[in-house]
N, C-alpha and C positions, 0 to 999 in steps of 0.2 A: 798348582803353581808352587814352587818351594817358597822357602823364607828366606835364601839370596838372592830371587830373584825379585822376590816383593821389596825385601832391602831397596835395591838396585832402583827399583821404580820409585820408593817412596822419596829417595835422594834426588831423582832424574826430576819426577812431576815438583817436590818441593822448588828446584831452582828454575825450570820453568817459568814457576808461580812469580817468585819474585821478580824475575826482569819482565814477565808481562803485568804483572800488575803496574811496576816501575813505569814501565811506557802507557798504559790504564791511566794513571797520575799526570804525566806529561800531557797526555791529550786533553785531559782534564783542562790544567792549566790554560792547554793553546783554547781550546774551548772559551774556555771563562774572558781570555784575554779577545775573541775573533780573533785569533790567529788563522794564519791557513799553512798546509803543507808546499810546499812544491809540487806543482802536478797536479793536486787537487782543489775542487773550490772549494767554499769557505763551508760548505754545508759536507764536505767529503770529509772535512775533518772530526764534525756530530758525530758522522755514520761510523766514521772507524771506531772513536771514542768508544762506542754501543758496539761492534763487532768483535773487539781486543777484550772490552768487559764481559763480555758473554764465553770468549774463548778460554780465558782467564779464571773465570768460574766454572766451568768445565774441567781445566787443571787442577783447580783447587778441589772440584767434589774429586775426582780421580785418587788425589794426594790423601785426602782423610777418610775413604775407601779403603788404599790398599795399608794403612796404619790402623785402620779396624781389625781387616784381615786377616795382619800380619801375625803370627802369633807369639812369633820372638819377643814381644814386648805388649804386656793386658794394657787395653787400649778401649774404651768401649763407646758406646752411640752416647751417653751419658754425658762422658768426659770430654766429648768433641762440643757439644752443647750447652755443659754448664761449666762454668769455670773451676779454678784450683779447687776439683775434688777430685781426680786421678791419683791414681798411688804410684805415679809414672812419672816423675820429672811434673809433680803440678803448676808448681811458678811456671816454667817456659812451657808447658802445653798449656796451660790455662790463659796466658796472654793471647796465640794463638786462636782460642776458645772465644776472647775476648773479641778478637781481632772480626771472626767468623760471625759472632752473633751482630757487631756495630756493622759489616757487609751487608749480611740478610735483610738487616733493616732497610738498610739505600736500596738495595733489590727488589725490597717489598714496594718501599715506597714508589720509585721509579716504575714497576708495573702499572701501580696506579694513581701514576701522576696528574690523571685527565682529572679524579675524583676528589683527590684530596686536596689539588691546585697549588698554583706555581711556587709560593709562600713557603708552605708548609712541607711540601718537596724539597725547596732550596735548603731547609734548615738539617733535616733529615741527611739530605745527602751530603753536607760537610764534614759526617762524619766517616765520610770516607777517607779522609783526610788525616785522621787519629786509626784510620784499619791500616795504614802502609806499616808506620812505624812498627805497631805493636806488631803484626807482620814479623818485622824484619827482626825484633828483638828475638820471637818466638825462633825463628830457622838460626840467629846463632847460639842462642843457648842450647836448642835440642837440637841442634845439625851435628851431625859426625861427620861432616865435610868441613865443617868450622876450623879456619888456619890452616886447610890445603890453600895450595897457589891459586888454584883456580877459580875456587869460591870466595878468594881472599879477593882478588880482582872484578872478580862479578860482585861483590856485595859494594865495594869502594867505588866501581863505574856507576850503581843504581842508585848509591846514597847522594856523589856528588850531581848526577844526572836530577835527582827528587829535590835537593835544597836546592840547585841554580832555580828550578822552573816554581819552585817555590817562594823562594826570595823573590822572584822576577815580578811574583802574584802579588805578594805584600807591599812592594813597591809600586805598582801599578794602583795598588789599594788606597795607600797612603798618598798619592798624588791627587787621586780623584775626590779625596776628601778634602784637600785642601783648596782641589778649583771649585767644589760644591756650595758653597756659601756664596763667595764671589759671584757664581754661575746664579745661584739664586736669588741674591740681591738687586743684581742685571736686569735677571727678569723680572721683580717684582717694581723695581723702576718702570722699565717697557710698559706693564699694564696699568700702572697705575697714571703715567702719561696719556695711553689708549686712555682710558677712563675719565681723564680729564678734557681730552679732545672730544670725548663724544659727548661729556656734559655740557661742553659750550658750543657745537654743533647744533 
């Protein structure tokens, strides 16, 4: 395979990566929120979440494969795994790097979620949440599509598409904390009446 055409693919699978991972994050969100899709029920939207993340990661091993590969630019198994030490553009491959290893870890952990339990998963996997960005920083510093039209548009659809469903999360955040006490108070009224009726029962 030459090195125009690994070019080619390493530009094709890197943009790929980003609007599936984008939509990754979105279903995230509808996730977290019980949203549902159109068309699908509310457990259709779990399974895409998990089908998009799987797919997603398959573009992504493809993307840092054919950058191994490639030999227009020393790239090594090293410098994809540990951060800023490539002699290759280290800042934006090593965010990248960053990006890659806070993944593997939700990856890991979400394998084994049965074991480690729901807690300690939840925590683990929020750091999905700091992989988009550093992500996204990583493809426009070291993108050589960076300020074409096209990738100009795809990057500004994915950022406003990641803040709305973002924003939408934090607000739903900050609402449920504010009925949580109220809701609690409620209830501790409730049983403490039960508890009173049954003492004089």
């Amino acid at each position: 395979m030459s090195s125009e055409t690994l070019w080619y693919a390493n530009r094709a699978t890197g943009a790929v990566c980003l609007a599936l991972f984008t939509v990754v994050v979105l279903l995230g969100v509808a996730v977290r929120l019980r949203g549902r899709i159109p068309g699908l029920p509310r457990f259709g939207t779990v399974s895409l979440h998990r089908t998009l993340s799987l797919s997603a990661t398959a573009f992504l091993a493809l993307h840092i494969a054919v950058a191994v590969v490639d030999s227009y630019v020393h790239i090594t198994v090293l410098d994809v795994l540990v951060p800023f030490v490539s002699d290759y553009q280290p800042l934006w491959l090593g965010l990248g790097t960053v990006a890659l290893d806070l993944m593997l870890a939700v990856l890991v952990t979400s394998l084994l979620r049965d074991r480690l339990g729901h807690r300690t998963w939840r925590a683990v996997h929020r750091l999905a949440y700091a992989c988009w960005p550093l992500a996204l920083i990583h493809g426009i510093g070291i993108g050589t599509d960076t300020g074409t039209d096209w990738m100009t548009w795809l990057t500004v659809s994915c950022v406003t598409a990641a803040v709305a469903a973002l924003g939408l999360r934090l607000a739903h955040a900050v609402r449920a904390s504010r009925h949580t006490p109220a809701a609690l108070l409620h209830a501790g009224e409730r049983t403490r009446e039960r508890t009173i009726e049954g003492a004089r029962s």
